[in-house]
C-alpha positions as CSV (number, residue, x, y, z in Angstrom):
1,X,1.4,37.8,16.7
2,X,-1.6,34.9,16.8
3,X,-2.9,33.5,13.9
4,X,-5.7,30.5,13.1
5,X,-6.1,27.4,11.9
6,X,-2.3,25.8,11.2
7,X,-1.2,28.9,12.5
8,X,-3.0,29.1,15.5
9,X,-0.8,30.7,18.6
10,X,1.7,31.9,16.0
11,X,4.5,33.9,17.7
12,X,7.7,36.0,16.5
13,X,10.1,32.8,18.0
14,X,8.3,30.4,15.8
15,X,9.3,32.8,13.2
16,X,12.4,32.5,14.0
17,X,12.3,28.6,13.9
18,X,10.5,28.4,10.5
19,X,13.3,30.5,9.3
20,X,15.9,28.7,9.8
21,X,14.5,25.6,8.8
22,X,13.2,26.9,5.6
23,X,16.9,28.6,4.8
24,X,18.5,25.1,6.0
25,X,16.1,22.5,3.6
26,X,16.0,25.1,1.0
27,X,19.8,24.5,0.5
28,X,19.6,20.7,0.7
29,X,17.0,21.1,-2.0
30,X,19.0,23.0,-4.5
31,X,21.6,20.2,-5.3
32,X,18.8,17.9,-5.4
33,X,16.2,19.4,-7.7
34,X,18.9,19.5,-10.5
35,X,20.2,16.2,-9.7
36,X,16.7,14.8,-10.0
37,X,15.6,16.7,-13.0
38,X,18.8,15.7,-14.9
39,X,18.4,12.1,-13.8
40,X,15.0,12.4,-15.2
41,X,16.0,13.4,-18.4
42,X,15.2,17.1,-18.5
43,X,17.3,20.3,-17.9
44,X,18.4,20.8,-14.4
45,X,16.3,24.5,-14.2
46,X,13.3,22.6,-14.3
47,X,13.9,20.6,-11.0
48,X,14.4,23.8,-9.6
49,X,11.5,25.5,-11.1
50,X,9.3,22.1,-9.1
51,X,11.1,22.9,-6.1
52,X,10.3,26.6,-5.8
53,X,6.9,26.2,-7.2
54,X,5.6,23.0,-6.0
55,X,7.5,23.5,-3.1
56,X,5.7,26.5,-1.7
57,X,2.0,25.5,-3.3
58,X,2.2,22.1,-1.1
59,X,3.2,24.0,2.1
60,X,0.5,26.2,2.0
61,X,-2.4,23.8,0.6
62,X,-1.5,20.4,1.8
63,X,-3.0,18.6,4.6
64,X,0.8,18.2,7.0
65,X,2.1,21.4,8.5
66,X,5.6,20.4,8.1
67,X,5.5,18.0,4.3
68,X,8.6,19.5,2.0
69,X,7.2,18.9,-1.5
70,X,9.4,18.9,-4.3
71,X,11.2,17.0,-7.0
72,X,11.8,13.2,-5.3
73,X,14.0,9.9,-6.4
74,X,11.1,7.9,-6.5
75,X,9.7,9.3,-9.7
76,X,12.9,9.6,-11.5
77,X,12.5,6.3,-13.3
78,X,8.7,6.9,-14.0
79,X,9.9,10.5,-15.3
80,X,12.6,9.4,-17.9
81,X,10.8,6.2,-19.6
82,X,8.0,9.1,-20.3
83,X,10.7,11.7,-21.5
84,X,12.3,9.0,-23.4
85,X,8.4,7.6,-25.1
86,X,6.3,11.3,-25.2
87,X,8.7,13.7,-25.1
88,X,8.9,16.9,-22.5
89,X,6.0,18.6,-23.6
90,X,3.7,15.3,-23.1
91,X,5.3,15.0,-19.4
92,X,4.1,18.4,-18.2
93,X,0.6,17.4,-19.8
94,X,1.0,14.0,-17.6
95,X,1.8,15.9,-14.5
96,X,-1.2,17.9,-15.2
97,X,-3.2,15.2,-15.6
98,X,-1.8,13.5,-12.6
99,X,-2.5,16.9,-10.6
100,X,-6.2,16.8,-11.9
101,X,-6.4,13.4,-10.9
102,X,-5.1,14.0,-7.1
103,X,-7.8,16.6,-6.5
104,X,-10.4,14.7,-8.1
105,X,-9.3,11.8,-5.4
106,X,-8.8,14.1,-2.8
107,X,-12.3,15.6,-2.9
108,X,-13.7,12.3,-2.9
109,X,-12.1,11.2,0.2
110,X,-9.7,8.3,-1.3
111,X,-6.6,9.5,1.0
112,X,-7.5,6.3,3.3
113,X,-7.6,3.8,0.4
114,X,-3.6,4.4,-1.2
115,X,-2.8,3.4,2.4
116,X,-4.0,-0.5,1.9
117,X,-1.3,-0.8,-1.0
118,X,0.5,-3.9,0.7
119,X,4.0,-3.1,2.1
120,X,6.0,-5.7,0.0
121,X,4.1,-3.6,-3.0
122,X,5.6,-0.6,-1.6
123,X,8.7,-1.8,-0.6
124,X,9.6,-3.7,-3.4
125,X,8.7,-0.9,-6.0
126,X,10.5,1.3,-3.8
127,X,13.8,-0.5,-3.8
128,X,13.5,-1.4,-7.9
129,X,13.3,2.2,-7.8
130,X,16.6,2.5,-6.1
131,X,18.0,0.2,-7.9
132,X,17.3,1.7,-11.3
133,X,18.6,5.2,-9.9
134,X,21.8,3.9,-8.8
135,X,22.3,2.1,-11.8
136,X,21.7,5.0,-13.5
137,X,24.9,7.5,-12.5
138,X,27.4,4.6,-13.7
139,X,28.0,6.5,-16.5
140,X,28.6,9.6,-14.8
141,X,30.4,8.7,-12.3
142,X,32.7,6.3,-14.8
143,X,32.4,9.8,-17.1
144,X,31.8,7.2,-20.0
145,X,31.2,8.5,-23.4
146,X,28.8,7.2,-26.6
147,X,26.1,6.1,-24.5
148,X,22.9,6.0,-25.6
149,X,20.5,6.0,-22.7
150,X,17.2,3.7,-22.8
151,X,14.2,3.1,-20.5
152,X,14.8,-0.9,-19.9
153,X,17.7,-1.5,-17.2
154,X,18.5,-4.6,-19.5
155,X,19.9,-2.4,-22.3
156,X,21.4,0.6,-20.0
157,X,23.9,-2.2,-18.6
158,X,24.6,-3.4,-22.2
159,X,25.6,-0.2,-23.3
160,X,28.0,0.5,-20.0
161,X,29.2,-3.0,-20.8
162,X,29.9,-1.8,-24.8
163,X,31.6,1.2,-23.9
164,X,33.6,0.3,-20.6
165,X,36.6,1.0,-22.0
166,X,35.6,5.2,-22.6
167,X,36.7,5.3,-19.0
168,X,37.3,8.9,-17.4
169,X,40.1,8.7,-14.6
170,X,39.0,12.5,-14.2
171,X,35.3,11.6,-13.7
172,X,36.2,9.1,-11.4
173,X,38.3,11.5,-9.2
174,X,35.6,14.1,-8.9
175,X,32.7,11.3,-8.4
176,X,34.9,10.0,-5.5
177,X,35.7,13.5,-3.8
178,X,32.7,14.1,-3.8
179,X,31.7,11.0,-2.2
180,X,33.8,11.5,0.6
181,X,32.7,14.6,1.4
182,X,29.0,13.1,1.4
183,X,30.1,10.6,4.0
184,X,32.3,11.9,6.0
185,X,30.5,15.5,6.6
186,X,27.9,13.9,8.4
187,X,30.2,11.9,11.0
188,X,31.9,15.3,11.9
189,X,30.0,18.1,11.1
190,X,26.3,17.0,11.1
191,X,24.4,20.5,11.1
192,X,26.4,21.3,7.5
193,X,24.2,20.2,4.1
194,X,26.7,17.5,3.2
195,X,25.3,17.1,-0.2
196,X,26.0,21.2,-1.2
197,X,29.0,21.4,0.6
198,X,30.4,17.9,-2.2
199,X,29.0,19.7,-5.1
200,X,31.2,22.8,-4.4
201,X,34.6,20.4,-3.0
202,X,34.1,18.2,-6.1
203,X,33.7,21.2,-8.5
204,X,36.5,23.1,-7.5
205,X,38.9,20.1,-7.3
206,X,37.6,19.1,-10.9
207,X,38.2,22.9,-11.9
208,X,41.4,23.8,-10.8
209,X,43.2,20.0,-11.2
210,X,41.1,19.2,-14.4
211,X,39.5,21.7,-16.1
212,X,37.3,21.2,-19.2
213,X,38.4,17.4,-18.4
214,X,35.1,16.4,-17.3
215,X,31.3,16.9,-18.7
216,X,29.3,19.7,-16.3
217,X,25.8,20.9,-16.7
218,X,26.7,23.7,-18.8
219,X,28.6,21.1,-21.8
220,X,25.9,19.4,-21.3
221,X,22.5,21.3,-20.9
222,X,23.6,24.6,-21.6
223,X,24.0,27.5,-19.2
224,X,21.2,27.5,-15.9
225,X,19.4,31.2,-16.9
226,X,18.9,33.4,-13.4
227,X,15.7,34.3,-13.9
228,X,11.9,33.2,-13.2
229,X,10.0,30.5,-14.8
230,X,7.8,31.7,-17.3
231,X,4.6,30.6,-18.4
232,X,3.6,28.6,-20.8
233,X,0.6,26.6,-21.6
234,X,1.0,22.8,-23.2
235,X,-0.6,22.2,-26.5
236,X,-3.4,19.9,-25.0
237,X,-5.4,17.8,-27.4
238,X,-8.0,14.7,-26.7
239,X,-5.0,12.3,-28.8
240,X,-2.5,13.4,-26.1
241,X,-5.0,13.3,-23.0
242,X,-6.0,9.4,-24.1
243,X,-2.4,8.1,-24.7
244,X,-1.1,9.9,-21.5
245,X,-3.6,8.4,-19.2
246,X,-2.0,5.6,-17.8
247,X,1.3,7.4,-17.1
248,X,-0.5,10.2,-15.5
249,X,-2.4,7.6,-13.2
250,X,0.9,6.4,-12.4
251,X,2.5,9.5,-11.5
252,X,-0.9,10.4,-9.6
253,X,-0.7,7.2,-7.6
254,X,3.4,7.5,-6.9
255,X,2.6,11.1,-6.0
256,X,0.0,10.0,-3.6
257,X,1.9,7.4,-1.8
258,X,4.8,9.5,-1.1
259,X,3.1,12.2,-0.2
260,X,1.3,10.1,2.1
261,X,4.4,8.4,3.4
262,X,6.4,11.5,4.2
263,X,3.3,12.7,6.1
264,X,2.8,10.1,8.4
265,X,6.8,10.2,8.7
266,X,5.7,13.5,9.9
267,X,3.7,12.9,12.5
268,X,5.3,10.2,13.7
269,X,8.3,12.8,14.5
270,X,5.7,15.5,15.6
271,X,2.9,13.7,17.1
272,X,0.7,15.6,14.9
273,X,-2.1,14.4,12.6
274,X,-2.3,15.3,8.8
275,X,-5.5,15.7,6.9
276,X,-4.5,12.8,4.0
277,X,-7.3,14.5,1.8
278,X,-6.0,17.8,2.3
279,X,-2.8,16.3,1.4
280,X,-4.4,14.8,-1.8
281,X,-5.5,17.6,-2.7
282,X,-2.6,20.0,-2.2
283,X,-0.2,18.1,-4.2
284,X,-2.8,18.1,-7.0
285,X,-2.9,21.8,-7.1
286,X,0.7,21.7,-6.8
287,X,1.1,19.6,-9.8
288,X,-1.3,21.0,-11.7
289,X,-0.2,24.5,-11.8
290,X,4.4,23.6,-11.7
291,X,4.1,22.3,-15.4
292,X,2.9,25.8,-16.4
293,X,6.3,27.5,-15.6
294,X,7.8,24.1,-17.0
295,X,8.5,22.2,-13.7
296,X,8.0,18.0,-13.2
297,X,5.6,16.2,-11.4
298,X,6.1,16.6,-7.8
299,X,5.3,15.3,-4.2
300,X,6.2,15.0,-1.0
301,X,10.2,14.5,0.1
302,X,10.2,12.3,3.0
303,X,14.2,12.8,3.9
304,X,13.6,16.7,3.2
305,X,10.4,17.0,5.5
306,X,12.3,15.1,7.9
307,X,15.0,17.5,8.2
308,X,12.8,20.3,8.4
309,X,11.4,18.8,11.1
310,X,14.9,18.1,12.9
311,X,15.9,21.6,12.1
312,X,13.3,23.2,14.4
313,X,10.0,23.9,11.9
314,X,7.0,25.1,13.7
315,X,4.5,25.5,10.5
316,X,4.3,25.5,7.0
317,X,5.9,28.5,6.8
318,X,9.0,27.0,6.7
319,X,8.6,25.1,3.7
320,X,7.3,28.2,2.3
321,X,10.6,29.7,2.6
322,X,12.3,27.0,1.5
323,X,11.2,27.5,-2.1
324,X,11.4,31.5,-1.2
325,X,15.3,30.1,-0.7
326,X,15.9,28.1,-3.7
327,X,14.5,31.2,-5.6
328,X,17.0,33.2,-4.5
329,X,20.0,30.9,-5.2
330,X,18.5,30.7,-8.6
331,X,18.1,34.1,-9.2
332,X,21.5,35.2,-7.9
333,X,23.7,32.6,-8.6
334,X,22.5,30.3,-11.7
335,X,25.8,31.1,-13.6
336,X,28.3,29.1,-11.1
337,X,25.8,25.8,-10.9
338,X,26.6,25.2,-15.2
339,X,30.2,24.4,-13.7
340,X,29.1,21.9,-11.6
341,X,30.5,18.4,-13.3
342,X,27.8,15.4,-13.6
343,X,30.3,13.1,-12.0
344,X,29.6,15.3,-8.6
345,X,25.6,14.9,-9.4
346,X,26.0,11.1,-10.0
347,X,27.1,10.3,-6.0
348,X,24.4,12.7,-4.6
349,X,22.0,10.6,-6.7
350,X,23.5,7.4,-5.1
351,X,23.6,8.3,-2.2
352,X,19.7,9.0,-2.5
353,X,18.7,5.4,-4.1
354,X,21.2,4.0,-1.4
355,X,19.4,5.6,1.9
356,X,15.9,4.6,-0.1
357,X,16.5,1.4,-0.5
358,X,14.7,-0.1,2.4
359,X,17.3,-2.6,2.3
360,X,16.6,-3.5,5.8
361,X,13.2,-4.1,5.4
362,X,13.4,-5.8,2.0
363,X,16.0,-8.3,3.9
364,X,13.7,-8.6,6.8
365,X,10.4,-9.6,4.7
366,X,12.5,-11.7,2.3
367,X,13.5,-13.3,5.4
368,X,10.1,-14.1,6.5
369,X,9.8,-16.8,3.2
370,X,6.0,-16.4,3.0
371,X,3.7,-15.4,0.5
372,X,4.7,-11.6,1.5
373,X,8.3,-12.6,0.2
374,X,7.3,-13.5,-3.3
375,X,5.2,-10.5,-3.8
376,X,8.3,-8.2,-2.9
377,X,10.7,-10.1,-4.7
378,X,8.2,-10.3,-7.8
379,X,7.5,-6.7,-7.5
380,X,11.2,-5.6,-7.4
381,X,12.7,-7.8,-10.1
382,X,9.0,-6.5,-12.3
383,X,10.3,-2.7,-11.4
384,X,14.0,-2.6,-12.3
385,X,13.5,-5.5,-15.7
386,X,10.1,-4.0,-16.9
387,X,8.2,-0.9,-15.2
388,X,7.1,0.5,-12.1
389,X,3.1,0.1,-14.0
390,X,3.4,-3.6,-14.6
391,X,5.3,-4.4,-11.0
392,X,2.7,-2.7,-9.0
393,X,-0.2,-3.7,-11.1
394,X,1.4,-7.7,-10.9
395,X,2.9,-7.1,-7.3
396,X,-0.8,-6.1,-6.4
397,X,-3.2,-8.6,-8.1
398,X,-0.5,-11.0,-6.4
399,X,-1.1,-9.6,-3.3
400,X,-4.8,-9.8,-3.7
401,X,-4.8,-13.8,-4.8
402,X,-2.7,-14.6,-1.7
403,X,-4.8,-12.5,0.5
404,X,-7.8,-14.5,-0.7
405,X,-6.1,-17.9,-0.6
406,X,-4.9,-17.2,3.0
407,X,-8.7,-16.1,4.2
408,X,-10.3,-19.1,2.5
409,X,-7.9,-21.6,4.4
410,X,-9.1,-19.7,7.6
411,X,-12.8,-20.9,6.7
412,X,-13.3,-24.5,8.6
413,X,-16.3,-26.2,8.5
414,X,-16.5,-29.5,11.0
415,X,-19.5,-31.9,11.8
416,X,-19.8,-31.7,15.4
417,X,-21.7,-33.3,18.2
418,X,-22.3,-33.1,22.3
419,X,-19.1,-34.9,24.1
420,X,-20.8,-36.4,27.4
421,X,-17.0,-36.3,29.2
422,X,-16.9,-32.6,28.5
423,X,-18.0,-30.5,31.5
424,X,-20.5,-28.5,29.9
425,X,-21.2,-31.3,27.0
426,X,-19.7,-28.5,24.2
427,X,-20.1,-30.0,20.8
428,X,-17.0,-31.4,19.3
429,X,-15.4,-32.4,15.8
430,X,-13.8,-36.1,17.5
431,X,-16.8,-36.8,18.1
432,X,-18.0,-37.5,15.0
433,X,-16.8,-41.1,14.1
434,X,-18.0,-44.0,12.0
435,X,-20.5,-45.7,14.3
436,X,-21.0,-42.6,16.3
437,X,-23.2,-40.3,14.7
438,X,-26.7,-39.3,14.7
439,X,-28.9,-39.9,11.4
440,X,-31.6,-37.7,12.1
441,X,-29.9,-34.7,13.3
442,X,-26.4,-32.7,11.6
443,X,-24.6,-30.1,13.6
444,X,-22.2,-28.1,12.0
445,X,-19.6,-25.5,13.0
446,X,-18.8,-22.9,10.5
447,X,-16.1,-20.9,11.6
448,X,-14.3,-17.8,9.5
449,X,-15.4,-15.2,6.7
450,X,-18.0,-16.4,4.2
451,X,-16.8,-15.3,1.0
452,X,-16.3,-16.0,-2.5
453,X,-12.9,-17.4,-1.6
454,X,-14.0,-19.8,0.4
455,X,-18.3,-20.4,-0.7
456,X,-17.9,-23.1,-2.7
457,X,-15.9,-25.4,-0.1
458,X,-18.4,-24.6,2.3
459,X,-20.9,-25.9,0.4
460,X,-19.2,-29.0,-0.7
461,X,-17.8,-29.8,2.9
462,X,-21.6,-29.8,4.1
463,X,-23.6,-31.5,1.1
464,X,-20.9,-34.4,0.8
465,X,-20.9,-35.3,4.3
466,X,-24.8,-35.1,4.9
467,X,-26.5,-38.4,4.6
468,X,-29.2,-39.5,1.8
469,X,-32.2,-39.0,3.8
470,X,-31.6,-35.6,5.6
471,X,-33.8,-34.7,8.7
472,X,-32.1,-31.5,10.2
473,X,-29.3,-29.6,9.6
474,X,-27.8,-26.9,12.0
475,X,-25.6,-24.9,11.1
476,X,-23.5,-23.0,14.0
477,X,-22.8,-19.6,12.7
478,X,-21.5,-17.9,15.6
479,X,-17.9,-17.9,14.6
480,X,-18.5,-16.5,11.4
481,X,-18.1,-12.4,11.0
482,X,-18.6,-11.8,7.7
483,X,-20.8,-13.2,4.6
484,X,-20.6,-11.8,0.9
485,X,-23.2,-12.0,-1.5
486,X,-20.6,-15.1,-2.9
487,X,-21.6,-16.9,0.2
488,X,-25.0,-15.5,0.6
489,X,-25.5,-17.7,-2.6
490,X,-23.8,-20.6,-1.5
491,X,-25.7,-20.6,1.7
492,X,-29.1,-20.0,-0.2
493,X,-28.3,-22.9,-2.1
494,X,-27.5,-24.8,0.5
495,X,-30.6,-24.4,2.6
496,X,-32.8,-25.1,-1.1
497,X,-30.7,-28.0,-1.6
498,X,-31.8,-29.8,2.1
499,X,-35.4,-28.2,2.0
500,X,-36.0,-29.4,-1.3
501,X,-35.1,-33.3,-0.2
502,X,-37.1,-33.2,2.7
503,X,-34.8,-32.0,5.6
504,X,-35.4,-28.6,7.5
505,X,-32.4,-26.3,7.9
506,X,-32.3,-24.5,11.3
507,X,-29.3,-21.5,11.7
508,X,-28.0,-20.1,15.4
509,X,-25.6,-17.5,16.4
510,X,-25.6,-15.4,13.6
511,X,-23.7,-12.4,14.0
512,X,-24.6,-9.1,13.4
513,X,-23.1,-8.6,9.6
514,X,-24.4,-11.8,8.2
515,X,-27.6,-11.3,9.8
516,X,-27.7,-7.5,7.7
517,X,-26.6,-9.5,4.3
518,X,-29.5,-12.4,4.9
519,X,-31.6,-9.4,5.5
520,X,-30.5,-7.4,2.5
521,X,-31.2,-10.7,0.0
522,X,-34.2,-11.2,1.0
523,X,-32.9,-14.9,2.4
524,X,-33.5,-14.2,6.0
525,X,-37.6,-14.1,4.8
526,X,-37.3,-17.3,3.1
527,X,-36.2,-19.3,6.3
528,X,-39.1,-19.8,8.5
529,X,-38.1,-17.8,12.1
530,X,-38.9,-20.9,13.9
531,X,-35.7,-22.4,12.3
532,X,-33.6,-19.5,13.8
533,X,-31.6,-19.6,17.1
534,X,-29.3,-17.1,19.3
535,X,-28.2,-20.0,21.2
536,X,-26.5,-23.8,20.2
537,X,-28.9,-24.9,23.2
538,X,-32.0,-23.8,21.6
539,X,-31.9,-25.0,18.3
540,X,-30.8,-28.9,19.7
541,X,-33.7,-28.6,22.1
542,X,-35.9,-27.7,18.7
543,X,-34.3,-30.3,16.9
544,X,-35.1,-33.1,19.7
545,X,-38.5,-32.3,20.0
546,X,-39.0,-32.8,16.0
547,X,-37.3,-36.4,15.8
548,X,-39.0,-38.8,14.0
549,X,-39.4,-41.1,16.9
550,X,-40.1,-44.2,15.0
551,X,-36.5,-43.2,12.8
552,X,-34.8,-44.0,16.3
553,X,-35.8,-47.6,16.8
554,X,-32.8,-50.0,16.2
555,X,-30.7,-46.6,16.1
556,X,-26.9,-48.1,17.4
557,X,-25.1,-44.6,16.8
558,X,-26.3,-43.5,19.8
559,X,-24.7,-39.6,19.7
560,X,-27.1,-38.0,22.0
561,X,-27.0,-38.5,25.2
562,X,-30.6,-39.1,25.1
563,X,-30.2,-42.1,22.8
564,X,-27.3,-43.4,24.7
565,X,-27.5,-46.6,26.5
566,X,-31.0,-47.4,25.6
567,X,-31.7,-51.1,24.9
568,X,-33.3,-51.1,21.2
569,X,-36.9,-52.8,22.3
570,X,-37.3,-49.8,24.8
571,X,-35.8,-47.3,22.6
572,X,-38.9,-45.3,20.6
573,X,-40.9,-45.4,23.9
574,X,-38.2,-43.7,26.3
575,X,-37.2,-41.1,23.4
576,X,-41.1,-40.2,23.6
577,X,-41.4,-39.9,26.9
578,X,-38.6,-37.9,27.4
579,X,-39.4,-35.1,24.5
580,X,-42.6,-34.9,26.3
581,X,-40.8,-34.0,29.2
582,X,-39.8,-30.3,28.7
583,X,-38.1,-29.9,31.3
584,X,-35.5,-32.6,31.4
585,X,-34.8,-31.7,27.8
586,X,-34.1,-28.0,28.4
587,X,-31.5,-29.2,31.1
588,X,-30.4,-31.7,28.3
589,X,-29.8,-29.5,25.9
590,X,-28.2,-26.3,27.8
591,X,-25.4,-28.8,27.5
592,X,-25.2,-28.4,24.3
593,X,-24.1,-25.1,24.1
């Protein structure tokens, strides 16, 4: 049995593989879907609806053979602050939107561009995130009544704080069975989906020792129904599309990240390559079409893909069947999951925000006490005090502003001239030194990116250090790889500035993108060609031969060699003589180099 494309050399074994994969995640997912659609603050059916739905549309469409899409942690905070501020109805229009928006970047080949989000960003967003979740199933697990829930994590630990003393010993109890089970499954019994298995030990325990002593999902959200989504279209008006707009970017560009994420988890596991617009794409169909049967944004589950990957998946035929699986559970057995208590959601959920974290990393970059440390911390406290929006948006115009300060210190500009002890007579910054320069002639060495960072210092380190009456000025380019239009300008102005008091400006090594911008500007025209220069060598062998002789008499700077140790009486006449001879200069000047 052979198929193409993803499926290419398809056999009855992988079948097999797929199978078993898709039955294994699709049970790890059940748990999870309701845990994160309750956490979100919707009805637990609806986190199963995403899994099944989402679940199978990303498998088939997405751009990584093995990404499990579905319900995630990450969006849970995002989720409830829009719950809490639109309502449910306005979040499946925001996932819609969001969905709209994935294909629209998708098509137009932005997959690359969500990867330059600086890792402090993500990590720091990602572990506010965590934080917040945690946080989150106090209440549950402390079985805590009277508490009104908010979006700020300021006023969610008031209220615990107002109503510690509502304490539920029975709560408690299951939270912590079901805890133990979580941790200790693992240790001795890896293959088994620790997370199912302390849903049922926790709800048994809490039904036979304590019934009707703690709140499940059925006090609480009514009874799961066992049948299939239905359909239903959102009232969608222009008021509604313009106030949901920046939430939907924001689930759009969550979604994308973590899709993104768990794919190149994939490969890393695989040694395959994903498509990251295909992937863009398929999570936008994905969330376009779930919040028709009433499901919540989704997008790709990074622990989930990566135990479909560990459990043997060939193709996206296993995720396929995962949602084919959680289907099934929900059809079948709905009923018994309205007896599950919260307090055995709450650890699941922990659990979750604790493996997350990216504690190690955080530690590790916090660590590092640079300007990457005070974007994660910034973006991290921003995410758990005010929202995910304002700490990426902050945690990445930070980002930017440091990136730019730290290019602009790598800009150096140095006045240079020939050092006779050198072998080769390279130009040098110490050599430059009050008595030991030449009037006539300035050598600079630019060295780093050109840019509007950094264009305005370059200018000001050159123009302050030249002297009144300029002759020539060369600038030594080779080390710089990039110009912007910003210091395009700057060097325009520059060379106007010098022509227009008399000097000549002469330019050598410039490198290939500079040369293109010059070009582009039309500034490469204004400077006569005779002024430019592959070499160092060449353009001080044009600058020799254009001395004002006359300038040199009396000279006692003596920087060039050929000025050096001449007697002042017999200077002007041995500096003519020897720019007439060519060919000492040319061996002169190769020096110079």
């Amino acid at each position: 049995m052979k198929g193409i494309g993803r499926y290419a050399g398809y056999r009855i074994a992988d079948f097999r593989k797929d199978l078993i994969s898709g039955l294994i995640v699709g049970i790890i997912a059940i748990p999870l879907g309701m845990a994160f659609a309750i956490a979100s603050g919707v009805k637990p059916e609806y986190g199963l609806y995403t899994t099944i739905i989402a679940g199978i549309l990303i498998s088939l469409l997405g751009g990584s053979k093995f990404q499990i899409g579905g319900p995630t942690g990450a969006f849970i905070p995002i989720l409830f602050a829009i719950v809490m501020q639109y309502g449910y109805e306005n979040l499946l229009i925001a996932g819609m939107m969001a969905g709209l928006m994935l294909i629209v970047m998708g098509v137009f080949k932005l997959g690359a561009l969500i990867k330059f989000i600086p890792r402090p960003v993500t990590i720091g967003f990602t572990a506010g995130i965590a934080v917040l979740i945690f946080s989150g199933q106090i209440v549950n697990v402390l079985g805590l009544t009277g508490v009104t829930k908010h979006e700020d994590f300021y006023s969610n630990m008031k209220e615990i704080g107002m109503h510690i003393s509502t304490i539920n010993i029975y709560s408690l109890l299951t939270a912590g069975v079901c805890l133990a089970v979580l941790l200790l499954v693992p240790k001795f019994a890896p293959k088994v989906p620790a997370s199912l298995l302390g849903l049922i030990c926790s709800t048994v325990v809490a039904a036979v020792f304590f019934k009707d002593q703690v709140a499940t999902i059925g006090s609480s959200f009514g009874t799961i129904p066992g049948t299939l989504p239905g359909f239903h279209l959102p009232e969608i008006t222009w008021e509604r599309i313009v106030n949901l707009l920046q939430p939907a970017f924001v689930i759009a560009m969550l979604g994308g990240i973590e899709s993104l994420l768990s794919a190149v988890v994939a490969d890393g596991m695989t040694g395959s390559r994903h498509n990251s617009n295909r992937e863009l794409i398929g999570q936008g169909v994905a969330n376009l079409v779930t919040p028709l049967f009433g499901g919540i944004p989704a997008t790709g589950a990074i622990a989930r893909t990566a135990t479909n990957i560990k459990s043997g998946a060939v193709s996206p035929l296993s995720g396929v069947i995962h949602g084919v699986v959680v289907l099934l559970v929900l059809i079948l057995f709905a009923p018994y999951a309205s007896h599950i208590p919260l307090a055995s959601m709450a650890p699941v959920l922990m659990l979750v925000a604790w493996n997350m974290s990216e504690r190690k990393s955080f530690v590790y970059v916090l660590r590092t006490r640079t300007g990457d440390s005070l974007v994660l911390l910034l973006t991290f406290l921003l995410t758990v005090f005010t929202s995910l929006t304002t700490a990426v948006e902050v945690g990445l115009i930070l980002a930017v502003i440091l990136f730019v300060k730290r290019m602009s210190e790598m800009l150096k500009v140095a006045k240079v001239l020939p050092d006779p002890d050198h072998k080769h007579e390279k130009v040098m910054a110490h050599m430059v030194r009050e008595g030991h320069d030449c009037p006539q002639i300035s050598l600079y060495t630019i060295e780093g990116p050109l840019f509007f960072g950094a264009a305005d210092m370059f200018e000001k380190s050159v123009v302050d250090s030249l002297p009144e009456r300029p002759g020539m000025l060369l600038l030594r380019m080779g080390k710089v790889p990039f110009i912007d239009t910003t210091g395009e300008a700057n060097l325009a102005s520059l060379i106007k500035h010098f022509e227009r008091s008399g000097g000549v400006v002469l330019l050598s090594g410039l490198q290939e993108q500079p040369l293109e911008m010059l070009k582009r500007t039309g500034l490469l025209e204004r400077i006569n060609p005779a002024h430019r220069f592959e070499h160092t060598g060449e353009a001080i062998h044009y600058a020799l031969k254009h001395l004002n002789v006359e300038k040199c008499r009396g000279c006692k700077h003596f920087a060039f060699r050929e000025c050096s140790a001449l007697s002042d009486d017999s200077l002007a006449a041995d500096c003519k003589r020897k720019f007439e001879s060519s060919n000492l200069l040319h061996v002169q000047t190769k020096r110079f180099m």
